[in-house]
PARO-752506 format. One record per residue (C-alpha): residue number from 1; x, y negated, z negated. Coordinates in steps of 0.02 Angstrom, whole numbers, plus 32768, in hexadecimal, padded with zeros to 4 digits. Example, Ala and Ser with C-alpha at 12.3 -4.5 7.8 and 13.67 -1.06 7.14 Angstrom:
# residues 2
+-----+------+------+------+
|   n |    x |    y |    z |
+-----+------+------+------+
|   1 | 8267 | 80E1 | 7E7A |
|   2 | 82AC | 8035 | 7E9B |
+-----+------+------+------+
END
This chain:
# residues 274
+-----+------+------+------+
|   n |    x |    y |    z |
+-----+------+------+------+
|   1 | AAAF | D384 | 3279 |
|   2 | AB34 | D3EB | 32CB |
|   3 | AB89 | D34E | 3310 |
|   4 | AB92 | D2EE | 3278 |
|   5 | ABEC | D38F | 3218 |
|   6 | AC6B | D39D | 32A6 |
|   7 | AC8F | D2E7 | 3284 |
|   8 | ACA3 | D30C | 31DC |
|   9 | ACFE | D395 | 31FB |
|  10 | AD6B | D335 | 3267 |
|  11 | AD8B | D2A6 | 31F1 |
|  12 | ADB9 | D32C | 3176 |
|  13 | AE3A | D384 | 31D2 |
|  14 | AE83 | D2C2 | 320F |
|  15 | AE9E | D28E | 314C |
|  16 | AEC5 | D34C | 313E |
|  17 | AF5F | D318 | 31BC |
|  18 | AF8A | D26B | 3186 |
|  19 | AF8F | D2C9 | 30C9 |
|  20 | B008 | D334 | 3108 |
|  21 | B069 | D296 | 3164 |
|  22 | B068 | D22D | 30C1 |
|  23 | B0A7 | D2BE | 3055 |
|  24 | B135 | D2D0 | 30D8 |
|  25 | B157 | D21C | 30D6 |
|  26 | B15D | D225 | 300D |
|  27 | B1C3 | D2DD | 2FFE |
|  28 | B24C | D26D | 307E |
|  29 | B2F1 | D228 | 3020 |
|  30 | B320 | D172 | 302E |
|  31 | B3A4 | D1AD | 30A8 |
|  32 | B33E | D206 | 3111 |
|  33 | B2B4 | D170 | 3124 |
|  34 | B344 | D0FB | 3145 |
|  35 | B37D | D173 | 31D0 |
|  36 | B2CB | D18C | 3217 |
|  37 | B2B5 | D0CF | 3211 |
|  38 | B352 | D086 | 3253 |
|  39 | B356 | D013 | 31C7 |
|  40 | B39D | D00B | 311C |
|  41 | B333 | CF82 | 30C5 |
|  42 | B39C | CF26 | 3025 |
|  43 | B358 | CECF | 2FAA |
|  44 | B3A3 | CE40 | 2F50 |
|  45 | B397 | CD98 | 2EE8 |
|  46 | B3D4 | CD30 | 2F4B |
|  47 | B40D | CCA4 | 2EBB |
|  48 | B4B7 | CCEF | 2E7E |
|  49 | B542 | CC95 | 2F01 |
|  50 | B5B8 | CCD6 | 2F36 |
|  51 | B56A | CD7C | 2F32 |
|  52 | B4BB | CD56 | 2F75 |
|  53 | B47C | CCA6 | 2F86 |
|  54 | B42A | CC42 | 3023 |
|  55 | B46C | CBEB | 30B4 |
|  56 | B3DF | CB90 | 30FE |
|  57 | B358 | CC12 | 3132 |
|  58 | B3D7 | CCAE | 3122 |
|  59 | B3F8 | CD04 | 3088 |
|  60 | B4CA | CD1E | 3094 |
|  61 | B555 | CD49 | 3018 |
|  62 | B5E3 | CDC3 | 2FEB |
|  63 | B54E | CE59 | 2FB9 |
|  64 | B4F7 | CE29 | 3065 |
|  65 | B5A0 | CE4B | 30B5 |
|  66 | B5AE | CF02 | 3058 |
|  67 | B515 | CF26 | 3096 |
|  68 | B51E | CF03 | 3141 |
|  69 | B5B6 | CF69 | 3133 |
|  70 | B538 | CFF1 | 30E3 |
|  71 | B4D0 | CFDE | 3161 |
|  72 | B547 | CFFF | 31F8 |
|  73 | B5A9 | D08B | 3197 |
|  74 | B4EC | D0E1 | 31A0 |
|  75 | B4E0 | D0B8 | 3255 |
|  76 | B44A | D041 | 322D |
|  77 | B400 | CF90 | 3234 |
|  78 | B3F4 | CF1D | 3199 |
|  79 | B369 | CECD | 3153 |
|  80 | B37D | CE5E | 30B8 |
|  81 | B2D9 | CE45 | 3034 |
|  82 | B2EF | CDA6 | 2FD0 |
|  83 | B29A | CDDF | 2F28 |
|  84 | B29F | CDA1 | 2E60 |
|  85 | B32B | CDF9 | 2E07 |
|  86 | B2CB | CE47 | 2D84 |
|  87 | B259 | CEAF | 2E12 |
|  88 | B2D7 | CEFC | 2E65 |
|  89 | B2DC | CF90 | 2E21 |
|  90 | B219 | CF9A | 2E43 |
|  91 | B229 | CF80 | 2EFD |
|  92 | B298 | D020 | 2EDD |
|  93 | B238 | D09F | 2E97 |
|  94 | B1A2 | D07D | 2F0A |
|  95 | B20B | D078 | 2FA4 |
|  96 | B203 | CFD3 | 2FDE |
|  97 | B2C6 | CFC6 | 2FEA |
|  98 | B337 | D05B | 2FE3 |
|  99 | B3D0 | CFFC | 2FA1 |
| 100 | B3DB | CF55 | 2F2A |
| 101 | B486 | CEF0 | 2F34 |
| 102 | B489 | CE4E | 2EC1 |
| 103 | B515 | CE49 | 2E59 |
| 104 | B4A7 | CEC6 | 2DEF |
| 105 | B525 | CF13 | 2D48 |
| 106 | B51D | CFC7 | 2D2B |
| 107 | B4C6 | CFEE | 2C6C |
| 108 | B49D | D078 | 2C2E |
| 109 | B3EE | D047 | 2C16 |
| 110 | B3F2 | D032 | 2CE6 |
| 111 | B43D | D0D7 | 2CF9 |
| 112 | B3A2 | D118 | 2CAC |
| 113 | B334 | D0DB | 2D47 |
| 114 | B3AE | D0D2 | 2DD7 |
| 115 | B430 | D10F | 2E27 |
| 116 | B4E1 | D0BF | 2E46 |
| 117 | B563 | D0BA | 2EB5 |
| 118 | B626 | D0AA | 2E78 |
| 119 | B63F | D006 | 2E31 |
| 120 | B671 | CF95 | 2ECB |
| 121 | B6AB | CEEF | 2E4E |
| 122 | B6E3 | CEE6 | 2DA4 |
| 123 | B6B6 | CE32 | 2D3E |
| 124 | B697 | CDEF | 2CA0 |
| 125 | B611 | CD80 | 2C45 |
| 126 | B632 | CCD4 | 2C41 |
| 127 | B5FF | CC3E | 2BE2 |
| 128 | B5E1 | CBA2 | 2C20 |
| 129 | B5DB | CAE9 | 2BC4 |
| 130 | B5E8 | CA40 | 2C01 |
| 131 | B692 | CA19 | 2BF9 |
| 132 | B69B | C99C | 2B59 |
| 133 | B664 | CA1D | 2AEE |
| 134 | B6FA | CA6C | 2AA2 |
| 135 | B6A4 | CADB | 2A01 |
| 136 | B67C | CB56 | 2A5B |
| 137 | B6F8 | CBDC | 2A85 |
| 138 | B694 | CC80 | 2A73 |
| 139 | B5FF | CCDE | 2A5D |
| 140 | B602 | CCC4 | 29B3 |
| 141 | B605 | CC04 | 29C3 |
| 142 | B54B | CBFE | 2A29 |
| 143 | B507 | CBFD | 297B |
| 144 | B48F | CB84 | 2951 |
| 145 | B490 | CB79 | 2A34 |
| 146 | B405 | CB80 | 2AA9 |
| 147 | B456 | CBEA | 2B23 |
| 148 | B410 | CC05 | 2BD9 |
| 149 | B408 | CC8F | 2C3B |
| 150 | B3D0 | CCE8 | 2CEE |
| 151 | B34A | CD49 | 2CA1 |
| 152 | B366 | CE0A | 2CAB |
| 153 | B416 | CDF9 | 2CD2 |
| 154 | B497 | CE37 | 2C53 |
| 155 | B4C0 | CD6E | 2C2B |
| 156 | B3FF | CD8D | 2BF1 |
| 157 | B426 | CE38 | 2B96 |
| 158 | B4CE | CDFD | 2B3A |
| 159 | B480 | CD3F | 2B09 |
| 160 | B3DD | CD9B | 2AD1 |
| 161 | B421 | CE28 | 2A67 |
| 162 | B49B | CDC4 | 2A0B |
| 163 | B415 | CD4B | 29DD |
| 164 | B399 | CDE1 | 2999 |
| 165 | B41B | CE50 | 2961 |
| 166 | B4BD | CE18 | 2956 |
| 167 | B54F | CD9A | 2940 |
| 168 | B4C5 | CCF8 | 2961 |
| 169 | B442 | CD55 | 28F4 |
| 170 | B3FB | CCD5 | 287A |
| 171 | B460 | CC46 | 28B8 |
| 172 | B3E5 | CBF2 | 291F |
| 173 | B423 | CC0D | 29C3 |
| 174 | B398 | CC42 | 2A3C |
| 175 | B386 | CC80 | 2AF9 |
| 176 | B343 | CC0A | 2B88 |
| 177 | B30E | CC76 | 2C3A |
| 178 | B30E | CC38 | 2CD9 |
| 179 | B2EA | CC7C | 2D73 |
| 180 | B393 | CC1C | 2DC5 |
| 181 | B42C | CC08 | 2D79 |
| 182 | B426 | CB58 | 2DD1 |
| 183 | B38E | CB34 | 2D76 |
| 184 | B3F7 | CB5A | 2CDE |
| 185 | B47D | CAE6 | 2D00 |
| 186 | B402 | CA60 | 2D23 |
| 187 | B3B7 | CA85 | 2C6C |
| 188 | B46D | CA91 | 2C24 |
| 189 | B4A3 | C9E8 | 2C6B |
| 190 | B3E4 | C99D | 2C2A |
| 191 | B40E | C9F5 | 2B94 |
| 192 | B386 | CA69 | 2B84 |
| 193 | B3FF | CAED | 2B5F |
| 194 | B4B9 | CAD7 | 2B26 |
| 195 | B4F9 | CB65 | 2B82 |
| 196 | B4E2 | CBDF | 2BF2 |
| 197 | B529 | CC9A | 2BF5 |
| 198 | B533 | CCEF | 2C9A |
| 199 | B5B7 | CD53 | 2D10 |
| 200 | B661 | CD0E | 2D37 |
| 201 | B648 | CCD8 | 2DEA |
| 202 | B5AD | CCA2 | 2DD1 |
| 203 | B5EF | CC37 | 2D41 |
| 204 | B684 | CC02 | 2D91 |
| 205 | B60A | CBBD | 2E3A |
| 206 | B5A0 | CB70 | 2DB6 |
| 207 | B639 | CB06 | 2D8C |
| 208 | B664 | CAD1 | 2E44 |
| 209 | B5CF | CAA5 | 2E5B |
| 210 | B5C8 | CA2D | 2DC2 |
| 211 | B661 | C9E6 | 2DB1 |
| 212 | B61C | C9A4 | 2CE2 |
| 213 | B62C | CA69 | 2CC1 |
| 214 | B6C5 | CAF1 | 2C70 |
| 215 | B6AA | CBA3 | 2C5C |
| 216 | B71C | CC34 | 2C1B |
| 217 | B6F8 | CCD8 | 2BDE |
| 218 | B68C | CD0A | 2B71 |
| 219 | B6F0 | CD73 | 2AFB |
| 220 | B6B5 | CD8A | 2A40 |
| 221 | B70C | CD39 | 29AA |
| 222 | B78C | CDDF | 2990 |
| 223 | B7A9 | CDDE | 2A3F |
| 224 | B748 | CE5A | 2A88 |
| 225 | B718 | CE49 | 2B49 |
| 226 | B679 | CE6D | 2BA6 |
| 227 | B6B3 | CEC2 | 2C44 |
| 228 | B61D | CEF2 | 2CA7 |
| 229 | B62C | CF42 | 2D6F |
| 230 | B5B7 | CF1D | 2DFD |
| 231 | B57A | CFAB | 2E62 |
| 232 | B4E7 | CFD9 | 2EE2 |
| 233 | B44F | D014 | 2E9B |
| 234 | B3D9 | D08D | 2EE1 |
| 235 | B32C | D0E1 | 2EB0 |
| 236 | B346 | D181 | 2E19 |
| 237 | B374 | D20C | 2E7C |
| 238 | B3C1 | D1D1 | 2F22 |
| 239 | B45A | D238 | 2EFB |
| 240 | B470 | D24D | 2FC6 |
| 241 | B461 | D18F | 2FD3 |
| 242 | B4D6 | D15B | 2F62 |
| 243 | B556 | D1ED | 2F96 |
| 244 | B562 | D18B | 3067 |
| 245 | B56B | D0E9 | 3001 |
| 246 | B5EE | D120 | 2F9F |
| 247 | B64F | D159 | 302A |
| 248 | B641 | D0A6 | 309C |
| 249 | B666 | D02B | 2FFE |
| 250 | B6F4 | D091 | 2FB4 |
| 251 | B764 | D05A | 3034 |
| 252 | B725 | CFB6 | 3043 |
| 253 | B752 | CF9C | 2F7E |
| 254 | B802 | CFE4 | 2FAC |
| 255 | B83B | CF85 | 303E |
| 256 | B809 | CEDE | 2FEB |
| 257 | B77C | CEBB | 305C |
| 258 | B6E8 | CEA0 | 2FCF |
| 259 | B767 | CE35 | 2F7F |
| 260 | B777 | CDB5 | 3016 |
| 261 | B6C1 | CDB7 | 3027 |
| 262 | B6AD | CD71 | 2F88 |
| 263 | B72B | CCED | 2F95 |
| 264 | B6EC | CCB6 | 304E |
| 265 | B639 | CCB5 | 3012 |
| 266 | B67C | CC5D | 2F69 |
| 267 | B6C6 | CBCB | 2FDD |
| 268 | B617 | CBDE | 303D |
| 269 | B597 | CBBE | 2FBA |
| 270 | B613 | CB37 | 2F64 |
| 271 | B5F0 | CADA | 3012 |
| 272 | B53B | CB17 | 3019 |
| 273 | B52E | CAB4 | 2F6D |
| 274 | B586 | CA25 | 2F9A |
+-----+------+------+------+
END
């Protein structure tokens, strides 16, 4: 009897201590794990050349490049998680990855669940077409459209609320997902869809890559613009995180470097494609 409660009173006081580990391990910032670890673990989609996109096995791209840069600037190793767009901020919050880099817009419905760094690119939405069609100029001509879209991406969020709620409401036009923006090319030259809406580079690779395609931007009929900015995204509340990010990307966005990442990895993909 006496043995069996000192094992229980040994197993107590071990879950006693690994409690006490695991609450450590939980009251620990992103920064602080990534320091403990040696590793800053990114997540990203990796369908959005030139920013993210794959090159055989390896995911690579102008975001990859930023943060690798990240990485170093925290005096860590890299490790890159190849995950769906629309989960991203998911592998966030429950720790998975401490920062997410794929071309992702700052909203303010993100801001309300993560945290951003400075804006590292500026860019616009775009629409594409195959390049007899000449009706459609702007957002206002999609009506009647089947427009496609990377679902969860602001392509998604602009298409979709102009169909419910805005300038496309009760004109037909509808919203087609995909989980690629390749796939939606594929359904745009099949004509499932008769256009697609989705960020300027990613447009303007869609249209290297099929020569049949022309995009411009998406501005609406009175000539308002969509100017969105790309920026790294962390959990709610990694305020120190974000602060050591700002402070490696800023001059990386001054000197010009981000921009030559994007135009090497543009060139890249385009040959990736080919």
């Amino acid at each position: 009897m006496k043995k069996a409660i000192s094992c229980y009173l040994s197993l107590a006081m071990g879950l006693c201590l690994l409690s006490g580990f695991s609450s450590m391990a939980a009251d620990q910032t992103a920064l602080e794990r990534i320091k403990e670890r040696g590793t800053l673990i990114v997540a990203t989609d990796a369908a959005w050349p030139p920013f993210e996109y794959m090159e055989g096995e390896d995911v690579v791209g102008a975001d990859i490049e930023v943060a690798q840069d990240i990485a170093e600037g925290l005096g860590v190793e890299l490790k890159v998680i190849n995950v769906a767009f629309d989960s991203l901020s998911m592998y966030l919050q429950n720790g998975e990855a401490d920062l997410a880099l794929a071309a992702i817009t700052v909203t303010e419905d993100r801001k309300e669940t993560l945290e951003f760094s400075e804006p590292y690119c500026d860019t616009y939405q775009y629409i594409v077409v195959k390049e007899d069609n000449d009706e459609v100029e702007c957002i206002d001509d999609l009506a009647g459209y089947i427009i496609g879209v990377h679902l969860g991406t602001t392509g998604d969020f602009l298409a979709s609320d102009e169909v419910n709620m805005g300038v496309l409401m009760g004109t037909g036009a509808s919203v087609q997902q995909y989980k690629d923006l390749t796939i939606a090319a594929m359904g745009l030259n099949a004509g499932d869809v008769q256009a697609i809406v989705c960020d300027k580079l990613l447009a303007e690779n869609l249209c290297v890559v099929n020569d049949n395609l022309r995009c411009f931007e998406a501005k609406y009929k009175d000539g308002s613009s969509t100017l969105e900015q790309y920026a790294v995204a962390a959990a709610k509340g990694e305020t120190d995180l974000i602060e050591e990010v700002n402070k490696i990307i800023e001059p990386l966005k001054e000197d010009g470097t981000v921009d030559k990442y994007i135009l090497e990895h543009s060139e890249r993909a385009a040959a990736v494609n080919d």
